[in-house]
Backbone as CSV, one residue per row, in Angstrom:
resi,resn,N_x,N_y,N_z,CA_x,CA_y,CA_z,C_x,C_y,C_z
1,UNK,54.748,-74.419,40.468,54.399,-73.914,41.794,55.658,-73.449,42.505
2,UNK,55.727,-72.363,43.476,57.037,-71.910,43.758,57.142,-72.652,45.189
3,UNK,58.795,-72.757,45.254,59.150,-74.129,45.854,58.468,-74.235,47.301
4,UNK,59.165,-72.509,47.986,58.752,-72.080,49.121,57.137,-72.525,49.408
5,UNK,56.001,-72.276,48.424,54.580,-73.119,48.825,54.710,-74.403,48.821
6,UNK,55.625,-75.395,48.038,55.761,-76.422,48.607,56.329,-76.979,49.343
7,UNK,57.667,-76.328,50.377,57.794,-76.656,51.460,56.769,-76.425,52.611
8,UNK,56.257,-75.661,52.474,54.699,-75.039,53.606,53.908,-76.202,53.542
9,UNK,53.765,-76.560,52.112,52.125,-77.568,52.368,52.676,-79.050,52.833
10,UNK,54.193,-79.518,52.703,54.332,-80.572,52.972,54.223,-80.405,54.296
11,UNK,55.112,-79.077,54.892,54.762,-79.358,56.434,53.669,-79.411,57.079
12,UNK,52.420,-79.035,55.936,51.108,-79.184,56.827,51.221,-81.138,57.385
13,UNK,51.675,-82.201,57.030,52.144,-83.308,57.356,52.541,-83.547,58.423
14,UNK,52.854,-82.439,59.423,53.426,-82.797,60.393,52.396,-83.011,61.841
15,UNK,51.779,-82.708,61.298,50.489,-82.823,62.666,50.363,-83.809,63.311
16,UNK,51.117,-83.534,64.416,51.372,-85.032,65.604,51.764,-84.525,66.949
17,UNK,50.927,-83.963,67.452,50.960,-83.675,68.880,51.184,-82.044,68.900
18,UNK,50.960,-81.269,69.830,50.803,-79.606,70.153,52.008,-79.198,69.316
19,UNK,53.170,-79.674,69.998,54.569,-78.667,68.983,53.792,-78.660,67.626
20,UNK,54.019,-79.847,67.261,53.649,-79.915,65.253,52.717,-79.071,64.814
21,UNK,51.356,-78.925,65.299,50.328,-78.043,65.289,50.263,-77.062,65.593
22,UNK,51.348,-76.650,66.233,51.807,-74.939,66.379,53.103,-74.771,65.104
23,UNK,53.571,-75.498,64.684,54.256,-75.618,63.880,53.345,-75.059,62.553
24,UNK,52.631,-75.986,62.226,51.646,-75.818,60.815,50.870,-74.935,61.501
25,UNK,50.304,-74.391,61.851,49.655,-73.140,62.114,50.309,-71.940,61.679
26,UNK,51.940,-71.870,62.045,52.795,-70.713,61.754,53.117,-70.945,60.393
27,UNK,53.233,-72.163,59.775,53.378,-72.533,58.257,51.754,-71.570,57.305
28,UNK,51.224,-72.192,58.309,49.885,-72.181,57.802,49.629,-70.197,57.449
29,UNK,50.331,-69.584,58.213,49.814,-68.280,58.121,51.059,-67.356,57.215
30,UNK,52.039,-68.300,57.127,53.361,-67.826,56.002,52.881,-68.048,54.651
31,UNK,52.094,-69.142,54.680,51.417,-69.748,53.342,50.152,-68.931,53.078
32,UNK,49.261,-68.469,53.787,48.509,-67.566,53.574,48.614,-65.737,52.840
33,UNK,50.048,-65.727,53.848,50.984,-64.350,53.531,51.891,-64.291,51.882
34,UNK,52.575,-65.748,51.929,52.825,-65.673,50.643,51.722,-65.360,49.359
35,UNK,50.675,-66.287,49.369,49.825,-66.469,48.397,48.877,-64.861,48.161
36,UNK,48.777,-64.081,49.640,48.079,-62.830,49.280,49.027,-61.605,48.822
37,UNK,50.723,-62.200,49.002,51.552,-61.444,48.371,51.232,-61.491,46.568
38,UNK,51.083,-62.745,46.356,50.899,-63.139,44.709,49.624,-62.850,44.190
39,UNK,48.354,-62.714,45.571,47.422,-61.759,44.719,47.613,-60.452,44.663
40,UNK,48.407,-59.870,45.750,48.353,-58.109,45.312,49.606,-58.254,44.194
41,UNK,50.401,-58.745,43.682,50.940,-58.719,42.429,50.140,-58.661,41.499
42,UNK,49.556,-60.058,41.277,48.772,-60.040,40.081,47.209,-58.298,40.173
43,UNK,47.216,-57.943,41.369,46.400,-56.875,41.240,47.253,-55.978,40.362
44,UNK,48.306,-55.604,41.045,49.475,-54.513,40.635,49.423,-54.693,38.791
45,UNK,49.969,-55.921,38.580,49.899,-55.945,37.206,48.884,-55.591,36.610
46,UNK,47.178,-56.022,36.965,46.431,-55.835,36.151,46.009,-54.174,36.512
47,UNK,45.960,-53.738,37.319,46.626,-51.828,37.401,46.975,-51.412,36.417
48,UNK,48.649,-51.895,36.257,49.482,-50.875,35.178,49.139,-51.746,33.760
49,UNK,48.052,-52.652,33.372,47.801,-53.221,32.372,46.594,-52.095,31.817
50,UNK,45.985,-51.563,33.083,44.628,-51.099,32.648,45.090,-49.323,32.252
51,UNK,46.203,-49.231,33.041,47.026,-47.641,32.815,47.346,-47.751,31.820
52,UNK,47.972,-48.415,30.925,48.469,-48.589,29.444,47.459,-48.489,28.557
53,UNK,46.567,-49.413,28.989,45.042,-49.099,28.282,44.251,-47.872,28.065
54,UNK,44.671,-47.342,29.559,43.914,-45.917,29.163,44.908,-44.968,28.541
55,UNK,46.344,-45.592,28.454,46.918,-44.429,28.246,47.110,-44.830,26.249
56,UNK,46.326,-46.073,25.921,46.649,-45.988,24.502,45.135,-45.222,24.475
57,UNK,44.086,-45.685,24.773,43.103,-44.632,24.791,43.031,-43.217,24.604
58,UNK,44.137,-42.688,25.568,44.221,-40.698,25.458,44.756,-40.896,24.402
59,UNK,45.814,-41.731,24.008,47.003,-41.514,22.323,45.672,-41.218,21.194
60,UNK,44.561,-42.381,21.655,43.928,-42.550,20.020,43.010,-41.293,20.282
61,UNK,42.428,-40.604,21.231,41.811,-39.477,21.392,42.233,-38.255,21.071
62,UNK,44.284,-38.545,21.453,44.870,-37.163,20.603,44.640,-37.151,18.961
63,UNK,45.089,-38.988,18.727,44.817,-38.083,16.930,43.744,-38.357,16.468
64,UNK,42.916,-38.682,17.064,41.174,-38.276,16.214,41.389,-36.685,16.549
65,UNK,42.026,-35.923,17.847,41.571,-34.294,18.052,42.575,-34.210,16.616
66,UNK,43.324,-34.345,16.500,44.560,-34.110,15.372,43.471,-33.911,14.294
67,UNK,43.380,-35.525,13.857,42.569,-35.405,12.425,41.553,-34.309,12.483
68,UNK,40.459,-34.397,13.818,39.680,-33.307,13.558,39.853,-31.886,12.728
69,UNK,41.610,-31.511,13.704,42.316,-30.503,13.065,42.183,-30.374,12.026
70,UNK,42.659,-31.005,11.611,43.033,-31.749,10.141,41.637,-31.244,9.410
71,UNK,40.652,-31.487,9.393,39.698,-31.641,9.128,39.237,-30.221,8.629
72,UNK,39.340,-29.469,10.020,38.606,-28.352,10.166,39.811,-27.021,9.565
73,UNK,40.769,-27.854,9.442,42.070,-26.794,8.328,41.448,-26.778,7.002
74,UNK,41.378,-27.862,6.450,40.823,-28.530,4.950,39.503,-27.600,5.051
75,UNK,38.666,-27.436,5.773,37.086,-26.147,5.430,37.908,-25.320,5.547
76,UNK,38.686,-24.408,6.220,39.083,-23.185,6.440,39.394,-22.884,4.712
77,UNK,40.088,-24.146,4.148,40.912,-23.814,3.262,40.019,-23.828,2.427
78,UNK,38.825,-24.242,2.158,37.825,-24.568,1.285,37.266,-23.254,1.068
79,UNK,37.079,-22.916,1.994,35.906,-21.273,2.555,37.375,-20.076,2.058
80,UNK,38.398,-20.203,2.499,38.921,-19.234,1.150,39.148,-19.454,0.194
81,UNK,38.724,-20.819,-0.361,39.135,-20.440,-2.150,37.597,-19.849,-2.437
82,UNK,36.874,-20.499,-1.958,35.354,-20.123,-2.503,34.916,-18.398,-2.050
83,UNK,35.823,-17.867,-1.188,35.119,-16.809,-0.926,36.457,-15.762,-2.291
84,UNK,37.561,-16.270,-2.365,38.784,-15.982,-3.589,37.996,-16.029,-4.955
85,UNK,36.746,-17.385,-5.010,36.289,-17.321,-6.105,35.157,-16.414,-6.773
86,UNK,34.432,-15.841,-5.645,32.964,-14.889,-5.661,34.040,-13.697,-5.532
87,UNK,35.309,-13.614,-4.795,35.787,-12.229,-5.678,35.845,-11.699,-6.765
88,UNK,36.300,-12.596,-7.553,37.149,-12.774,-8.900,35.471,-12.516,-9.401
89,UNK,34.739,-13.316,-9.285,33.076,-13.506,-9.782,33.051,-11.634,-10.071
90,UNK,33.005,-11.212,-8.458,32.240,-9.686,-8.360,33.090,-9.030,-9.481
91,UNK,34.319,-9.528,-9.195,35.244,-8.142,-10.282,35.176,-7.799,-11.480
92,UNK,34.340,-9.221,-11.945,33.974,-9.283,-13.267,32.935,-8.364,-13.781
């Protein structure tokens, strides 16, 4: 636990007459401020956790488009030997 929250909560202890209770009240709202500092962190992180995510996402979307490439080179190349081969066929 970080130290600074545990100096806050011990002073919630001090409650003994108006000063003290204006005391932990102002504790009370530093301790509130800290702790919603450590949730918008942990937001922040899980943000650029989910940006990485999408950004391995676009990576694996480029090389499936790649392979597609890939793919659709390999027919191109298919469709001229076969159309190379009904030449050779006709010339005969």
């Amino acid at each position: 636990m970080n130290s600074n929250i545990k100096k806050l909560i011990g002073s919630f202890s001090m409650i003994d007459g108006f000063n003290d209770s204006k005391c932990c009240n102002n504790n009370y709202k530093l301790l509130k401020n800290v702790l919603s500092q450590q949730q918008q962190q942990q937001q922040q992180q899980q943000q650029q956790q989910q940006q990485q995510q999408q950004q391995q996402q676009q990576q694996q979307q480029q090389q499936q488009q790649q392979q597609q490439q890939q793919q659709q080179q390999q027919q191109q190349q298919q469709q001229q030997q076969q159309q190379q081969q009904q030449y050779y066929q006709l010339s005969i």
